[in-house]
N, C-alpha and C positions, 0 to 999 in steps of 0.2 A: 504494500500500500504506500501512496505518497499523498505530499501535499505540494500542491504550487504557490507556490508566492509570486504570482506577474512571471516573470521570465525565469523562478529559482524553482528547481525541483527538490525537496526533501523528501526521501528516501527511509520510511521509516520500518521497516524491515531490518534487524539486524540480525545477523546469522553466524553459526561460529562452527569451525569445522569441528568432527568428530574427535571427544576426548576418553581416553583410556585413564580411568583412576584406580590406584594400588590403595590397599591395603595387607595388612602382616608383619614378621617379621623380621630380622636381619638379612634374609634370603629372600627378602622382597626389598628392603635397602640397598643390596648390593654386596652386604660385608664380603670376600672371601676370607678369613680366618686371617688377616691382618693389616687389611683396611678398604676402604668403599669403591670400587671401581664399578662401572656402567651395571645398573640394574637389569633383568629382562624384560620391564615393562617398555625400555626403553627399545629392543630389538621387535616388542609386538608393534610397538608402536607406529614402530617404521614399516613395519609388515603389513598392514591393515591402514595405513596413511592417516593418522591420527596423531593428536597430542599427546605426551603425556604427565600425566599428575602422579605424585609421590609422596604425596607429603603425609599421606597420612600412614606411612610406614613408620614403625619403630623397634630398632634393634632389641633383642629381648623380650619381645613381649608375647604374650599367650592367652589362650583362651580361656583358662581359668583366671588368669590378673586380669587383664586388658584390654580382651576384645569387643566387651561392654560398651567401655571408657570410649574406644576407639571409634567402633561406631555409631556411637551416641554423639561426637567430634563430626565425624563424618559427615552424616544427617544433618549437622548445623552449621556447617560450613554454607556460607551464602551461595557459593557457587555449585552447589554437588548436583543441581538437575543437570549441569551441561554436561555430563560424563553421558556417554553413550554405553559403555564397556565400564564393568567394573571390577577387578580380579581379586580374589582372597585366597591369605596362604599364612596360615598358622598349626604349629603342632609342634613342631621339634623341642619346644621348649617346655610344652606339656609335659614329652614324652621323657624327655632328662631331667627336670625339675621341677614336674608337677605333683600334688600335695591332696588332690581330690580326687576320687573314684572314676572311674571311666562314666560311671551314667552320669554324673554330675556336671564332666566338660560336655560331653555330648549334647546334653540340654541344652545347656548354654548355648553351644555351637548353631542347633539348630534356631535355637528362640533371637540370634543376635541375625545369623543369615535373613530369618523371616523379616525383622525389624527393617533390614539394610531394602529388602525388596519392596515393603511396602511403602518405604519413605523414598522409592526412585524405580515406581514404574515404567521408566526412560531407558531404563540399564538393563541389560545382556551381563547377568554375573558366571564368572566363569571362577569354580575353584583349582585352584593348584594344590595337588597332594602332597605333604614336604617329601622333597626326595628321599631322606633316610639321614642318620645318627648311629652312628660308629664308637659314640663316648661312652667309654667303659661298657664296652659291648655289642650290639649288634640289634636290626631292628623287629630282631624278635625277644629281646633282653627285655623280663617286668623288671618296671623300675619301680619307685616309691612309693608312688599312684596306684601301684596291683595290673599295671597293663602293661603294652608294649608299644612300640610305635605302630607295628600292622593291626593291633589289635585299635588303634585310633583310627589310621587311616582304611581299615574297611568299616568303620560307623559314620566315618565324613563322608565315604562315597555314598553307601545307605541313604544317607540322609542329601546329597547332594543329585542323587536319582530320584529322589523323591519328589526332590522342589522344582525338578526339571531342569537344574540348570548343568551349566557346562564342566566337564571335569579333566583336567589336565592329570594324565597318571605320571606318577614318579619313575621317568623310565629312562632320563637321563645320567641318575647316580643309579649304581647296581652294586650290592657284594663284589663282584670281580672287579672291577672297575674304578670305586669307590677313591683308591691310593693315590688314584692322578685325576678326576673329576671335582674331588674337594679339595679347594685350598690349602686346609690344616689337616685333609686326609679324615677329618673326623662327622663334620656337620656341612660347613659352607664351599659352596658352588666356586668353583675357577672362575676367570673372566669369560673363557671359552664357554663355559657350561650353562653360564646365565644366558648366552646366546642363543644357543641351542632350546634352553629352555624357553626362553622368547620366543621363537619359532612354533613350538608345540603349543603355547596361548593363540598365539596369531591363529595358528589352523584349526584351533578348535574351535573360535570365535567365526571363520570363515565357515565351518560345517556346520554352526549352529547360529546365524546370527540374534535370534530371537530365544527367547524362555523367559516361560509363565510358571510363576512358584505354586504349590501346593501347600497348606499351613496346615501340616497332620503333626498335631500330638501324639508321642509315644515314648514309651521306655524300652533301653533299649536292654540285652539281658546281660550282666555282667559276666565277667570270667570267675572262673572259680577262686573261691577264698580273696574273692577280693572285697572288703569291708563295705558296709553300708554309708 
């Protein structure tokens, strides 16, 4: 739409090209295990010809501390309808340092995703699975929590099939592999690998560009002996 003024055209249409925004953490920062180089959101970005946004990444954080906080930050950021694309990728930190029961983060997981969807019916959320944790063991190792990392990340797919939206698998860090794809060999991505990983966003986002969440409550069953 415009207005004229005598010979002046105003143009009051303003339109802003497609934006990719992050969420997660350290390995949606960039860390490699000894400081920040080019995130992946940055290779989807270019891959899908979009901008991108990062800010609401935070090294350390988890979805038992901060994924509340974070997208509660999110949702009130002034700008968050302009994101087209939105990517989430928390777990690793659960899975080494978390302190809650597996059904406990999962709720949360699912109730924070549903919250992010309902507040940016505009966005395409696509989760990334954390690649894997190698720290003092392997990502079948229960940690403090009563779970494992597989034991987390097949409840975020569960639940990330459920709401329909996109899922990036962990299939760039592998057991064999692992010594020269992480940085420190232990948790974080190479420069190379955050590429790669970028890549595998891009194309999921291209296979899927749309998804419609489902809000299904449920519990999910815990592993054995693992506390209430």
């Amino acid at each position: 739409a415009s207005i004229t003024f005598g010979s002046i055209v105003i143009n009051q249409t303003e339109t802003h090209a497609s934006e990719i925004w992050g969420l997660g953490d350290s390995t949606s920062v960039g860390y490699n295990g000894r400081t920040n180089v080019t995130p992946f959101i940055t290779t989807t970005a270019n891959d899908i010809q979009a901008y991108s946004n990062n800010w609401h990444t935070q090294s350390g954080s988890s979805i038992q501390n901060d994924m509340g906080r974070m997208v509660r930050e999110f949702n009130g950021d002034k700008y968050h309808t302009r994101a087209k694309y939105i990517v989430v990728n928390w777990g690793v930190n659960d899975a080494n340092y978390g302190t809650a029961n597996l059904n406990n983060v999962v709720e949360e997981y699912r109730a924070r995703l549903s919250d992010l969807k309902a507040k940016n019916p505009q966005a395409t959320i696509t989760v990334v699975l954390p690649q894997g944790t190698w720290l003092n063991g392997d990502n079948n190792t229960i940690r403090q929590g009563g779970y494992s990392l597989n034991d987390l990340r097949n409840q975020q797919r569960i639940i990330a099939r459920d709401m329909r939206l996109n899922i990036v698998e962990s299939t760039t860090v592998t057991d064999s592999n692992h010594t020269w794809t992480l940085g420190d060999g232990t948790v974080h991505p190479t420069t190379n690998s955050y590429v790669a990983i970028g890549h595998k966003v891009a194309n999921a986002i291209k296979s899927n560009p749309l998804n419609q969440s489902l809000y299904t409550w449920y519990t999910v069953n815990r592993p054995p002996n693992t506390p209430n």
